[in-house]
DSSP file (Angstrom, degrees, kcal/mol; ACC not computed):
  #  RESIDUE AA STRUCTURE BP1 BP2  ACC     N-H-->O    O-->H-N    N-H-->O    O-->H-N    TCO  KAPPA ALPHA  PHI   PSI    X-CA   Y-CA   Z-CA
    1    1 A X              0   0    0      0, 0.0     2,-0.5     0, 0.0    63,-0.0   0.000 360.0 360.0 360.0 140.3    2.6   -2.2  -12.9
    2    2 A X        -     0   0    0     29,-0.0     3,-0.3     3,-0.0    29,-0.0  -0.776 360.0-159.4-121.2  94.4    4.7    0.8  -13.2
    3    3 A X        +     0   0    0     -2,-0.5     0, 0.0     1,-0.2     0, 0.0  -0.083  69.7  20.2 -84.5 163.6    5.5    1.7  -16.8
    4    4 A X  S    S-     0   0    0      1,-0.2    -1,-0.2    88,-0.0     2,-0.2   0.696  78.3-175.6  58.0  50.4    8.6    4.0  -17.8
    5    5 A X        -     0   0    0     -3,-0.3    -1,-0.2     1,-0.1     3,-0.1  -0.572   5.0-174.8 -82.4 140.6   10.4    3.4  -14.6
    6    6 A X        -     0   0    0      1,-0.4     2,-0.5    -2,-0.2    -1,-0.1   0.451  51.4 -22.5 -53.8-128.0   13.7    5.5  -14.4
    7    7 A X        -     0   0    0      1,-0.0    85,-0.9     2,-0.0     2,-0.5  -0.728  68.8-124.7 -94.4 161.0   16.2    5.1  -11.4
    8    8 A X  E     -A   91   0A   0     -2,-0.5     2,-0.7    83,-0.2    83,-0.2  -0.965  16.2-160.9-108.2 121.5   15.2    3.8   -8.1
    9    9 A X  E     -A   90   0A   0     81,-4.5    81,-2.3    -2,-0.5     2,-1.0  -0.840   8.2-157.6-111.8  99.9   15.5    5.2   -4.8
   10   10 A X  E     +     0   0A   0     -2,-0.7    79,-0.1    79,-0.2     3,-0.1  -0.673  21.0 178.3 -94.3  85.4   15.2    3.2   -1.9
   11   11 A X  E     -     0   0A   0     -2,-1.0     2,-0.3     1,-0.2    -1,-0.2   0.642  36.5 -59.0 -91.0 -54.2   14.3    5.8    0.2
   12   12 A X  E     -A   88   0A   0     76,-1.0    76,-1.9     2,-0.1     2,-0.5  -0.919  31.5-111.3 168.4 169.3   13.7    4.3    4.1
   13   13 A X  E     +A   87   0A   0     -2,-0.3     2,-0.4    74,-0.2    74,-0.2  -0.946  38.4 179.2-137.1 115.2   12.0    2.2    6.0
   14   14 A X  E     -A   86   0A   0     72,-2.1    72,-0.9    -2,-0.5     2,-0.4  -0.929  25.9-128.1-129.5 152.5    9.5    3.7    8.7
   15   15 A X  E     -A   85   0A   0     -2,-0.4     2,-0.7    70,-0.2    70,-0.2  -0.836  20.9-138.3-112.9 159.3    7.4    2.6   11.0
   16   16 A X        +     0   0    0     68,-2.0    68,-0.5    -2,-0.4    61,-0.1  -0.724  26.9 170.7 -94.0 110.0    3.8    3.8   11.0
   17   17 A X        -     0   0    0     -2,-0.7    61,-9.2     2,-0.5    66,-0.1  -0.269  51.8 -83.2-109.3-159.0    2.3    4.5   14.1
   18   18 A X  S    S+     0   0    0     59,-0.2     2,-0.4    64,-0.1    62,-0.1   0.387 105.8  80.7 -77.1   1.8   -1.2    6.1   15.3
   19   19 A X  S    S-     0   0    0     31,-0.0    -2,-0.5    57,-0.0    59,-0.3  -0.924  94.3-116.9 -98.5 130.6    0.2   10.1   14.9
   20   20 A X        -     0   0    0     -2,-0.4     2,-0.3    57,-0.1    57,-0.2  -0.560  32.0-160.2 -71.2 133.7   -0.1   10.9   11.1
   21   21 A X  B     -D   76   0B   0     55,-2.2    55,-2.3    -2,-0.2     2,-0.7  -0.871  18.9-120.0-119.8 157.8    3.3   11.5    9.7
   22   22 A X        -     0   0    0     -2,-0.3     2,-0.3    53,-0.2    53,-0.2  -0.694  23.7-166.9 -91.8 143.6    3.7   13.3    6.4
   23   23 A X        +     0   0    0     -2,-0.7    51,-3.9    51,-0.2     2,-0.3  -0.958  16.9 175.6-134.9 132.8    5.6   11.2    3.5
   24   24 A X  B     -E   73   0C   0     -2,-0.3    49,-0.2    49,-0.2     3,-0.1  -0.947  28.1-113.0-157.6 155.1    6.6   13.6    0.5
   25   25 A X        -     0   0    0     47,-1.6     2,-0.2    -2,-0.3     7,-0.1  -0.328  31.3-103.3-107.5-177.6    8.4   12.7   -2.4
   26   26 A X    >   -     0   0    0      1,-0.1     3,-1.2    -2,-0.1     2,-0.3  -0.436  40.6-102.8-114.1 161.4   11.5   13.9   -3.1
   27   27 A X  T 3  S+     0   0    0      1,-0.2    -1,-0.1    -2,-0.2     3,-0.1  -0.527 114.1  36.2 -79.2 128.4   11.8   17.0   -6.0
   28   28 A X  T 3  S+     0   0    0      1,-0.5    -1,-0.2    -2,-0.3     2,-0.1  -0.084  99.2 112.9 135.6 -40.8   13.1   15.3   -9.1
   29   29 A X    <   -     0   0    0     -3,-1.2    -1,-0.5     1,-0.1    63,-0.3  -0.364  43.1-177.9 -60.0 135.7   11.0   12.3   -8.3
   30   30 A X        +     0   0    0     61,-1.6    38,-0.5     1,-0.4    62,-0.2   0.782  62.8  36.5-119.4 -84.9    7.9   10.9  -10.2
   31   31 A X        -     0   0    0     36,-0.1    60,-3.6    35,-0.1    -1,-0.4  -0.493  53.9-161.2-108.2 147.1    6.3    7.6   -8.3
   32   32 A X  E     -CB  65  90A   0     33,-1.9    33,-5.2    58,-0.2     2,-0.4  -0.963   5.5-170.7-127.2 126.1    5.9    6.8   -4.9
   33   33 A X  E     -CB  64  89A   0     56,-2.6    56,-1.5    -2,-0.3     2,-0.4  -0.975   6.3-167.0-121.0 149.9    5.4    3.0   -3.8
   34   34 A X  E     -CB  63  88A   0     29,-4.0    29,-2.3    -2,-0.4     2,-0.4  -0.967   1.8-159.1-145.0 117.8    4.6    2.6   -0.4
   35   35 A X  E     -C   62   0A   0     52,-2.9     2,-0.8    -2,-0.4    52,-0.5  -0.584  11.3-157.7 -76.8 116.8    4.7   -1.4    1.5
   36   36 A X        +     0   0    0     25,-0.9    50,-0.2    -2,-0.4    22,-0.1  -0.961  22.1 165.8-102.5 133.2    3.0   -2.1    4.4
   37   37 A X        +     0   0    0     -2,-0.8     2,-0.2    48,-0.6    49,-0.2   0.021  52.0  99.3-125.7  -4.6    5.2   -5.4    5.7
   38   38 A X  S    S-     0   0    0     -3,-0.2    22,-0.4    47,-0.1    46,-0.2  -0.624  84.4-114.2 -84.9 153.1    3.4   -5.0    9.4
   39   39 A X  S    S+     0   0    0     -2,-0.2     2,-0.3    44,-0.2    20,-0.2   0.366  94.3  71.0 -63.0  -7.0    0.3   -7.1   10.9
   40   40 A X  S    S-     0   0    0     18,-0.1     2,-0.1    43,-0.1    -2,-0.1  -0.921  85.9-107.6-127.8 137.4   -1.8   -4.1   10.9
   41   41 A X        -     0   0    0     -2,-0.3    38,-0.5    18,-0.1    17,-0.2  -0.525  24.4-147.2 -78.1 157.6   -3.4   -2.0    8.4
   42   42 A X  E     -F   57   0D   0     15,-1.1    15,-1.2    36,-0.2     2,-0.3  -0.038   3.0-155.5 -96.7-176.3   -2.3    1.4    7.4
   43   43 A X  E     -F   56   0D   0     13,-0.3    34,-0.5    -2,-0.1     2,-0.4  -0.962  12.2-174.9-169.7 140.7   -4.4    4.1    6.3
   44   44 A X  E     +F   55   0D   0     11,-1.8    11,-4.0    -2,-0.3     2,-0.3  -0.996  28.9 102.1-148.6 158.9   -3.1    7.2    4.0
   45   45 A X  S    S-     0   0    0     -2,-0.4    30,-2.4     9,-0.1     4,-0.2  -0.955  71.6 -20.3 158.2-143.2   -4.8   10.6    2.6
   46   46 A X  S >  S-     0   0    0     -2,-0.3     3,-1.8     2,-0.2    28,-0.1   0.070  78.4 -71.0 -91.7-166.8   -4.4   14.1    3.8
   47   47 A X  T 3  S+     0   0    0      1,-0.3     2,-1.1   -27,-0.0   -27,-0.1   0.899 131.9  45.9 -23.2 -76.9   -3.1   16.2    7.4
   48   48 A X  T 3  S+     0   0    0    -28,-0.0    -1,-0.3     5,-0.0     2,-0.3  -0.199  83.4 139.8 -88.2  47.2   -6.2   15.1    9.0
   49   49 A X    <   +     0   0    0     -3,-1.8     2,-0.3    -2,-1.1   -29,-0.1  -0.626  21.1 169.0 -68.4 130.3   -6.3   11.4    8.1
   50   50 A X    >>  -     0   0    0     -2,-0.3     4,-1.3    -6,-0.1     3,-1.0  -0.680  48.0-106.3-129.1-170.8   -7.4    8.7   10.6
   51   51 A X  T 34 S+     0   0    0     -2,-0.3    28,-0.1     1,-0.2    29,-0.1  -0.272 122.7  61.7 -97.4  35.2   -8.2    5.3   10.5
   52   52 A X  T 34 S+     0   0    0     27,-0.0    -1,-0.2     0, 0.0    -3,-0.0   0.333 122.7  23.2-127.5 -32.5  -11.7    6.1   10.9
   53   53 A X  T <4 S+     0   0    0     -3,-1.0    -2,-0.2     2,-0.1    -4,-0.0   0.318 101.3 112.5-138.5   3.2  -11.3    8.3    7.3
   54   54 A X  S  < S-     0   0    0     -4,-1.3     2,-0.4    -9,-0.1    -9,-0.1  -0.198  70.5-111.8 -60.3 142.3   -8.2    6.5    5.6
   55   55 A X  E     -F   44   0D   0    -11,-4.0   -11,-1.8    -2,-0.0     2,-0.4  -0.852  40.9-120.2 -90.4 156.3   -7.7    4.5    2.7
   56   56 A X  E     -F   43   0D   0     -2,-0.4     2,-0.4   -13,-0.2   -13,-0.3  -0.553  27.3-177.1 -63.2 118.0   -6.8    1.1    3.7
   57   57 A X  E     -F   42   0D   0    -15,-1.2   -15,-1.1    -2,-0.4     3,-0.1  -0.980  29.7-142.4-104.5 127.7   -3.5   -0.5    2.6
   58   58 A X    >   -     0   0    0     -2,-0.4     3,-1.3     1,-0.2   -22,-0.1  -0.396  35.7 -77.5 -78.7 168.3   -3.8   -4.2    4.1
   59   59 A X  T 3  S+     0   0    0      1,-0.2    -1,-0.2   -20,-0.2   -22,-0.1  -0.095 126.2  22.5 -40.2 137.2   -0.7   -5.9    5.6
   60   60 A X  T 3  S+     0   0    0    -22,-0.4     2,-0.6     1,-0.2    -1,-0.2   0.637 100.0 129.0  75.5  -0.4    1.6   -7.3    2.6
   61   61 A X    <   -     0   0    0     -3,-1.3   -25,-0.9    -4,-0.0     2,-0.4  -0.811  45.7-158.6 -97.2 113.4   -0.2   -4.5    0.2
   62   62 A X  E     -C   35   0A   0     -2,-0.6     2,-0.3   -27,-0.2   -27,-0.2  -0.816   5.8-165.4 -96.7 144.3    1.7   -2.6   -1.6
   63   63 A X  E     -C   34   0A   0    -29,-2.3   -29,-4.0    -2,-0.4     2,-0.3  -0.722   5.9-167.7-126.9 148.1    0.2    1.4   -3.3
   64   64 A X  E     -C   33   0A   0     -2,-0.3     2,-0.6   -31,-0.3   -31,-0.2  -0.967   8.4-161.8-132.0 132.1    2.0    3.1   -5.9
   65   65 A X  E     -C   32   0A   0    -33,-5.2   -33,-1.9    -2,-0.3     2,-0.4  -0.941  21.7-165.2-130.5 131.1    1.1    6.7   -6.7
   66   66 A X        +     0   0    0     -2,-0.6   -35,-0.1   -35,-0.2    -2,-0.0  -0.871  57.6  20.4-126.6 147.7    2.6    7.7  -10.3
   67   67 A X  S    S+     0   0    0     -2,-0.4     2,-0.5     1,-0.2    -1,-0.2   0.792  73.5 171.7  74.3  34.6    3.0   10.5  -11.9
   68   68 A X        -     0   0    0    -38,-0.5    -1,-0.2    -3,-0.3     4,-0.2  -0.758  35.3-117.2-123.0 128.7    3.1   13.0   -9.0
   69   69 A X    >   -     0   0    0     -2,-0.5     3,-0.9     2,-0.1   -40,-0.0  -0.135  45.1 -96.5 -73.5 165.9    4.0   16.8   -9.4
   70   70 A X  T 3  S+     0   0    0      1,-0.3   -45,-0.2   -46,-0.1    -1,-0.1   0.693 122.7  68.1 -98.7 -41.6    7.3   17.7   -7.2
   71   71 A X  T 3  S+     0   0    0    -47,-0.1     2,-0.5     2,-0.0    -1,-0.3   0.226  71.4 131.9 -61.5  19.8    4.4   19.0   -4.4
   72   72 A X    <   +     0   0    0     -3,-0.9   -47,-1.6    -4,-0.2     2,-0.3  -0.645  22.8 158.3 -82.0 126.8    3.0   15.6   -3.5
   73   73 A X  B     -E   24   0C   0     -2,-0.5     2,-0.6   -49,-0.2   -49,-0.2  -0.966  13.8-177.7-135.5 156.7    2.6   14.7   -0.2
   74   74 A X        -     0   0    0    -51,-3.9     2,-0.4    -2,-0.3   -51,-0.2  -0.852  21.3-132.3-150.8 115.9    0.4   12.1    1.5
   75   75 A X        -     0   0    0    -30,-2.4     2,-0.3    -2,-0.6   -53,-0.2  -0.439  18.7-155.3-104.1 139.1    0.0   11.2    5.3
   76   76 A X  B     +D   21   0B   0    -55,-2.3   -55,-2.2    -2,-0.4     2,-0.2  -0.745  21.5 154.3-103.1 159.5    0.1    7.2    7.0
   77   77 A X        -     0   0    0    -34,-0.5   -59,-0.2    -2,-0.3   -57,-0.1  -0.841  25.0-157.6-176.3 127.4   -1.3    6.1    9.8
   78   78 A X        -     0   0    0    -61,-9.2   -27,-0.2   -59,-0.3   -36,-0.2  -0.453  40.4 -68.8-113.4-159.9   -2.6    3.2   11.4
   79   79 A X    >   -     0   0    0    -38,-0.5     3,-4.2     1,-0.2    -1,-0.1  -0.283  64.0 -62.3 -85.9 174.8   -5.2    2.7   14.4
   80   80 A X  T 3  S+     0   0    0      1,-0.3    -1,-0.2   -62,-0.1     3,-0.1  -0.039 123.7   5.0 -27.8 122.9   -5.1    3.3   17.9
   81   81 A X  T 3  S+     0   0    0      1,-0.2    -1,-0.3    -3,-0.1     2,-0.2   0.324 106.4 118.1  82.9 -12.9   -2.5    1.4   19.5
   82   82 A X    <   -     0   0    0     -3,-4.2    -1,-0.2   -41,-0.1     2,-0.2  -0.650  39.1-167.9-111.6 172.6   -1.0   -0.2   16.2
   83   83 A X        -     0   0    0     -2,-0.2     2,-0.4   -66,-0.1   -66,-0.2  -0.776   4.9-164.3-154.9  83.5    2.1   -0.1   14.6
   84   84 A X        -     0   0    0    -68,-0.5   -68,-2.0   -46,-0.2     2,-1.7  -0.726  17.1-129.4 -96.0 157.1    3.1   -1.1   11.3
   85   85 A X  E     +A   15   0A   0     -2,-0.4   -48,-0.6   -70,-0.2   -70,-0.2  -0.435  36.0 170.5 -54.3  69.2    6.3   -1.8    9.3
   86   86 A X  E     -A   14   0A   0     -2,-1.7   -72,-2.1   -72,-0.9     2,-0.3  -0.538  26.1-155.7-111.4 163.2    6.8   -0.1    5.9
   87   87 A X  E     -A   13   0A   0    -52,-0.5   -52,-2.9   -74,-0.2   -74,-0.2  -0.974  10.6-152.9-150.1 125.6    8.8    0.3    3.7
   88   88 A X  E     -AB  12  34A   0    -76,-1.9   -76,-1.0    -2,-0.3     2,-0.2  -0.568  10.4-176.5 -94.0 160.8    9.1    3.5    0.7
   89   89 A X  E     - B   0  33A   0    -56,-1.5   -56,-2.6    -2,-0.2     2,-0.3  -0.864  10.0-152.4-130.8 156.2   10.6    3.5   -2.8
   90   90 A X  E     -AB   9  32A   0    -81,-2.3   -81,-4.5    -2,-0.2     2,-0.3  -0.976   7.5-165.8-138.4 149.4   11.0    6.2   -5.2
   91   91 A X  E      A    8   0A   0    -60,-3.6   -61,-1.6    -2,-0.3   -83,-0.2  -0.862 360.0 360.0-122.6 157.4   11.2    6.1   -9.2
   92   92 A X              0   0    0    -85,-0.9   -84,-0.1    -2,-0.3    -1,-0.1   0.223 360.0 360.0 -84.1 360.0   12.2    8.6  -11.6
């Protein structure tokens, strides 16, 4: 549940590979929900996140991080060889 939602930014649709990509939210911006819609889990935390040291998001799981200062960034990745489908929003 995401209490006090402002305006909503449907921000892009990426797909996740094994190279950590950096996701940071946009200045203005408060909560970040992030879908995995792919067969494969996804993994998020800092630069050097792997899927060896990730948290899990499973296929069909959607993570919210709320409340998060204008420098927030947070990197996805899934395992070797996999690929999944996701999809960001942003609230104010």
């Amino acid at each position: 549940m995401i209490d006090s939602v402002g305006i909503t930014t449907h921000r892009t649709a990426i797909t996740v590979t094994s190279t950590a990509q950096a996701i940071t939210v946009t200045v203005g911006k408060r909560t970040i929900e992030i879908q995995n819609l792919g067969t494969k889990n996804i993994y998020y935390g800092g630069s050097g996140v792997t899927s060896l040291n990730g948290i899990r998001v499973f296929p069909s799981q959607t993570k919210v991080f709320a409340n998060v200062k204008d420098t927030f960034s947070i990197y996805l990745v899934t395992a070797s060889g996999d690929t999944a489908d996701t999809r960001i929003v942003e609230y104010d």
